[in-house]
N, C-alpha and C positions, 0 to 999 in steps of 0.2 A: 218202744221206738220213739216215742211224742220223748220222752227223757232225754235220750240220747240225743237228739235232736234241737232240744233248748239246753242241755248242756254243750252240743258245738258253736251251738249261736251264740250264748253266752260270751264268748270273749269277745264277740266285737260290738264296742258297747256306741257304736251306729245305728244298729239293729235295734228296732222293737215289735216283739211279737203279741199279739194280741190272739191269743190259742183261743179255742170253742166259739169264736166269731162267724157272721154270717151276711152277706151281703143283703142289706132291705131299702136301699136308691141309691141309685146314680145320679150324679149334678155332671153333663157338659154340653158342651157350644160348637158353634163354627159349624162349614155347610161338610164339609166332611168330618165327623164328627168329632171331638177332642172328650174326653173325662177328664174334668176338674176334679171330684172329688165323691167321694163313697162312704154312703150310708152304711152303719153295721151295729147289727147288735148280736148281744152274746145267746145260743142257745144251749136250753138243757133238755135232758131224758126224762119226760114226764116217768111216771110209775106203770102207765097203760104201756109205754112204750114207745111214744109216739118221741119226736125231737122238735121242742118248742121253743118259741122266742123267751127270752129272759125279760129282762128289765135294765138291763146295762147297754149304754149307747156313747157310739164313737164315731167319729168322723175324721176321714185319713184324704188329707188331698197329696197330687205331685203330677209329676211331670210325665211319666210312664209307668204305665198299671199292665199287670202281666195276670191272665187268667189261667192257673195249672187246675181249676176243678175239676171235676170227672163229672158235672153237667153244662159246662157253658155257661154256667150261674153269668159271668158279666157280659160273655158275650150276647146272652139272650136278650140281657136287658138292654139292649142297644137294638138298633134296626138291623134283624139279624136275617141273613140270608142262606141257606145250606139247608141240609137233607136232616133226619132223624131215621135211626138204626141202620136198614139197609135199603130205605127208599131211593138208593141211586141207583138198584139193580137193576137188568133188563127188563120191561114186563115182565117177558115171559116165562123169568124165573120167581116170582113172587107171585102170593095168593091173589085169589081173585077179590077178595075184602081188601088189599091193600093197594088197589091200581086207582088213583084217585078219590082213594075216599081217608083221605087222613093219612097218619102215619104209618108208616110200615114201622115193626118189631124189632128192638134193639135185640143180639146175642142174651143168652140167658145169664140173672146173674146167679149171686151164691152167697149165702150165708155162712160163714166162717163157726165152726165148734169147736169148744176144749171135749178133750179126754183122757181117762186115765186107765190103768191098766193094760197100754201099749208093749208086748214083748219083742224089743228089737233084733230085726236080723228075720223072724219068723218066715213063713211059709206055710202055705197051705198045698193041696192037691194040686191047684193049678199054678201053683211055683211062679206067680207072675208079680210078684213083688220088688221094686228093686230102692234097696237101701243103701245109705251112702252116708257119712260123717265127717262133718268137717275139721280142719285145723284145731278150733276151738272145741270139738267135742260134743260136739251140738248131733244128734241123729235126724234123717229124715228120709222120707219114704215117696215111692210114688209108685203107681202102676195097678193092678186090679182088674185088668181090660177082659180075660178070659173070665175071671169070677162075673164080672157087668153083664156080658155077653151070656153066659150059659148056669149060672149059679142058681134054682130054684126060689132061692129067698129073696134075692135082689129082684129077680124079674118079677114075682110077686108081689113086691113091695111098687115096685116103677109099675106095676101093670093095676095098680090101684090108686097111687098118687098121682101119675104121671097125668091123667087125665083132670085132676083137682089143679095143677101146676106147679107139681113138685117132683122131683127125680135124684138118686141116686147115681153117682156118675163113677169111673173110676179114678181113686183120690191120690191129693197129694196129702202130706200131709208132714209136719215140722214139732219136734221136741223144743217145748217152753226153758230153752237155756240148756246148755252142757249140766246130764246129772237130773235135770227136771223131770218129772215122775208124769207130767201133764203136758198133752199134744195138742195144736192146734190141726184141725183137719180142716180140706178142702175137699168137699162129697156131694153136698146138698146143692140142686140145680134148683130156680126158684124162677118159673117164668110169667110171661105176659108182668112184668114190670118197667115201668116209663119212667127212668131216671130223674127226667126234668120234671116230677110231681114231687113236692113236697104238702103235708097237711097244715104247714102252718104259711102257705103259699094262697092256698085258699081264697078266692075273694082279691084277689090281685095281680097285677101284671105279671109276676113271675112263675105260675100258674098255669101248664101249658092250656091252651081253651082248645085244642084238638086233642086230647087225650080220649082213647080208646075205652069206650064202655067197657070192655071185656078186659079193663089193667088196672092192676093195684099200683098207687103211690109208693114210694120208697119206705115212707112209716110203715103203712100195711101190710107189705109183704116181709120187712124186718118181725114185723109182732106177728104175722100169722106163722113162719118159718120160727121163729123159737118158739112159738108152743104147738107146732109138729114135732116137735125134738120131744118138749117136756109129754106130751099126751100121747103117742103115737111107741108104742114098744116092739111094733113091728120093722122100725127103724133101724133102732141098735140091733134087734134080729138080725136084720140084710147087713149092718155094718159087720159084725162078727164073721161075716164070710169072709171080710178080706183077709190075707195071709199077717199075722201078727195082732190082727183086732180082736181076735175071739173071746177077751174077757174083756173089752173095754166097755169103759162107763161113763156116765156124763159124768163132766166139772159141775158143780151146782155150785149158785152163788148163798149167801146169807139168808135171802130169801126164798129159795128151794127154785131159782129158775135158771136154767143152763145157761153157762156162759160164752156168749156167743160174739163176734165182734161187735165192734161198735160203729162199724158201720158195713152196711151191704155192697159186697163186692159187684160192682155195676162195669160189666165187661164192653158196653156199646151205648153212650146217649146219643149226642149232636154230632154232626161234621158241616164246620163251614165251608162255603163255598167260595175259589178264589174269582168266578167271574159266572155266574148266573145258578140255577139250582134245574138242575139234570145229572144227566149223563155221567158214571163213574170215571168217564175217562176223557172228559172235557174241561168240567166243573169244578175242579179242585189241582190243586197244586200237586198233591202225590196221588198218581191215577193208580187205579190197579192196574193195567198194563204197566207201567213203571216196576211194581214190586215183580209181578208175577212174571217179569221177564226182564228183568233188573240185567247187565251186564257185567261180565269179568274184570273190565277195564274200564278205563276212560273212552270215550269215544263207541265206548258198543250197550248194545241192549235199549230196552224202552225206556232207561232213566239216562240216556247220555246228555239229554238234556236240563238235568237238572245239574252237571258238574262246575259249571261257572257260579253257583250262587250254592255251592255244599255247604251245609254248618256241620255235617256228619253223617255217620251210617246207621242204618237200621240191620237188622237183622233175627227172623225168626221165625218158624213154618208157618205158613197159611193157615191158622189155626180159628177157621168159621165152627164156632161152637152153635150147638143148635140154639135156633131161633124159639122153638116149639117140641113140646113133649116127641111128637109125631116125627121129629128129624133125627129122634136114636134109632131108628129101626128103616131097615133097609127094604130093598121094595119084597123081600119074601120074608118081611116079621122079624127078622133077627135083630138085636143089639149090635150097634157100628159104634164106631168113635173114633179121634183125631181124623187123619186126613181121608177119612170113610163120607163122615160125615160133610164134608167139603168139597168130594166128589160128589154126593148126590144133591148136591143143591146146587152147587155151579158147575156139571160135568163139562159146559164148551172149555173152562180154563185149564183142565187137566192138571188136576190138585192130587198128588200123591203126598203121602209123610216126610217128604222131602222136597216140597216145594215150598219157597221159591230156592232155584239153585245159590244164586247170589245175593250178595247184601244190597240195600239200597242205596244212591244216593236222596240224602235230604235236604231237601232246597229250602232256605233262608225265610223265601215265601211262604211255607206251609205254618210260620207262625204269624202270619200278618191278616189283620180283617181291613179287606179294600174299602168300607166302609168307616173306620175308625182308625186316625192318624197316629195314635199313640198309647195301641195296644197290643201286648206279643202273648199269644195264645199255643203254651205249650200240651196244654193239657188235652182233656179227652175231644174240644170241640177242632181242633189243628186243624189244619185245613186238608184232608185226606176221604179218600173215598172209605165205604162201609168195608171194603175188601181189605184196601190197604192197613185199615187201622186195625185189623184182624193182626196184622204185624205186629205194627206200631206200636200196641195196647200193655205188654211189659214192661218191665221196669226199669232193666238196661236202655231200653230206647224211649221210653220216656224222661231217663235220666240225658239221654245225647240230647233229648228237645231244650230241659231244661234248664239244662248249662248253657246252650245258646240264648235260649230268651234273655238269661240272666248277661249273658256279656252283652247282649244285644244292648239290654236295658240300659247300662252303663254305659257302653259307645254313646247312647243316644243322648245322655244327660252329660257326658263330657266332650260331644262335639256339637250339640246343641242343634241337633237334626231328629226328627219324628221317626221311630218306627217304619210307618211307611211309607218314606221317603228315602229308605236307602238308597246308594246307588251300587251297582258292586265292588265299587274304591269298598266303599264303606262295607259293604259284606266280604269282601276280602281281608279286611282291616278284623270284621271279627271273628273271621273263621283262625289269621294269626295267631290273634289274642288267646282264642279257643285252644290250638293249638303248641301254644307256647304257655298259659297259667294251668290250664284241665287238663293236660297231655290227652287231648282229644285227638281220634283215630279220623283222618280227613280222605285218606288214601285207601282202595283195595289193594 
């Protein structure tokens, strides 16, 4: 993907991309705050595992900085304001460890593995696999929810890791190219992990100082989740139960260690706040009342007020993945998933596998920090409640954010007006543009 990627970019020889870089200081001014310019240097993959700073150093200044990370990397380092994981819940739906004492626990992430020995199409007993292939000839798989639920080896497996902070889940899982003999899976649940830690963060301001005794950094749960793969054969046991995996085997790289992604799928960090830090449905630009009762139309449901300032729609079930090993299992011990899981943690909002009915409107504001005049924040820290980004968090609607930052950015260097200072002339002007260059979908 990083290929294809610097091969689109490639032709516009305005662009320059500086790949495996990492943000290490921010320079800017003014009482609201502006970013001049940004520190960075290049990191690599120690051999332990860890991802360390290099030795190469660059400095990028302009006029509008856009933060797409999946931790808030620039917005943190600015005077940042908003929630982490799902501390905008009620109390009453969160642990008693999490009501004023720190962070509350981002969604679980996941470690991404190759395999091989994948037989497409297959099936096992509980026939709950469903396969599908695209145009291009590429295969891919999802589903496993009855083998999760009631399969001996898997409950096994989750009924010994689960409590270490690791879990089996039911997978997706995608063929490395049309013809490719090697799968990449989506299976291994990896929790109590704090997005916003890195180890080479260590000793410095970008380093959350409320990080939970009981959470691994992003390096340490990447190296202990690859070698549960390589050391654990109880693993590929429970894997084999899915329908089609029964002979799979790990990809192993040159050095005998599974190949795993390159980076940790981190499904919840930051959400900033559009005007204080509370309340889901005060505190942020997209409430969850907006998604979860989103309207058919213009003029109806709890997002009509977001239709004056739309850059675009969201759309995708309310998909609160557990928090904690403790949230696959329903209150008589059974294995639950999708919108199971969702009803028993938020039962007031009445979360079935089909909620929310409608798409959402996305308001203009959901990428502005009221804090910082000339930054668009499409990525994971957006301005959206824990709930909403439960939506949000895919890639189609991560792509709607991103196309708008990106026209956003432009408007703003060719009418010589800040980020957040639009007015809605000017968000009208980009939702056009949006419109008319991205063949963006504005309307339900």
């Amino acid at each position: 993907m990083a290929s294809r990627l610097a091969a689109d970019l490639s032709q516009y020889p305005n662009l320059r991309v500086l790949y495996g870089y990492d943000i290490c200081g921010v320079s800017f001014s003014g009482a609201l705050s502006q970013i001049d310019e940004l520190q960075l240097k290049n990191v690599v993959r120690s051999e332990g595992g860890s991802v360390e700073w290099g030795s190469s150093f660059q400095s990028v200044s302009g006029s509008v900085f856009v933060d797409a990370s999946a931790d808030g990397r620039l917005v943190r380092a600015l005077p940042f304001t908003g929630s982490v994981g799902r501390g905008d819940w009620p109390a009453d739906r969160l642990d008693a460890d999490e009501r004023g004492a720190g962070p509350s626990p981002p969604q679980a992430a996941t470690l991404m593995f190759k395999v091989t020995g994948v037989q497409c199409g297959a099936q096992n007993r509980y026939g709950d696999m469903d396969w599908t292939q695209t145009e291009q000839g590429i295969w891919g798989v999802s589903g496993g929810r009855a083998a999760f639920a009631d399969d001996p080896a898997i409950i096994s497996f989750n009924e010994t890791y689960g409590p270490k902070g690791f879990a089996l889940k039911p997978l997706n899982a995608a063929q490395d190219g049309a013809g490719s003999g090697e799968w990449w899976v989506n299976a291994l649940l990896v929790f109590n992990v704090d997005g916003r830690a890195r180890n080479r963060d260590r000793g410095t301001d970008f380093f959350p100082k409320d990080i939970r005794p009981d959470y691994k950094t992003v390096d340490d749960a990447w190296v202990q989740a690859r070698a549960l793969l390589k050391n654990t054969p109880e693993l590929l046991s429970a894997l084999h139960r899915f329908g089609g995996f029964e002979n799979a085997r790990l990809v192993l790289d040159a050095g005998g260690e599974p190949i795993v992604g390159q980076t940790l799928y981190l499904r919840e960090t930051v959400h900033l706040a559009s005007a204080g830090n509370g309340s889901e449905n005060e505190c942020f630009t997209l409430t969850t009342a907006a998604c979860n009762k989103a309207g058919a139309k213009p003029g109806t449901g709890a997002d009509a007020g977001n239709y004056d300032t739309r850059i675009g729609l969201a759309y995708y079930w309310s998909d609160i993945n557990a928090y904690k090993f403790e949230d696959l299992k329903s209150a008589f011990g059974t294995y639950i998933w999708g919108g199971a899981v969702g009803q028993k943690l938020r039962p007031e909002l009445g979360i079935t596998g089909d909620t929310p009915e409608n798409p959402v409107y996305l308001s203009y504001r959901c990428l502005t920090d009221p804090a910082v005049s000339n930054l668009l924040v499409p990525g994971y820290a957006a301005s959206a409640s824990s709930f909403a980004w439960a939506e949000l968090r895919t890639l189609p609607n991560l792509c709607v954010l991103g196309d708008a930052a990106g026209v956003s950015a432009a408007y703003a260097v060719n009418h010589g007006v800040a980020p957040l200072h639009f007015t809605e002339s000017d968000i009208a002007g980009v939702r056009d543009a949006l419109v008319k260059y991205c063949g963006a979908r504005v309307e339900k």
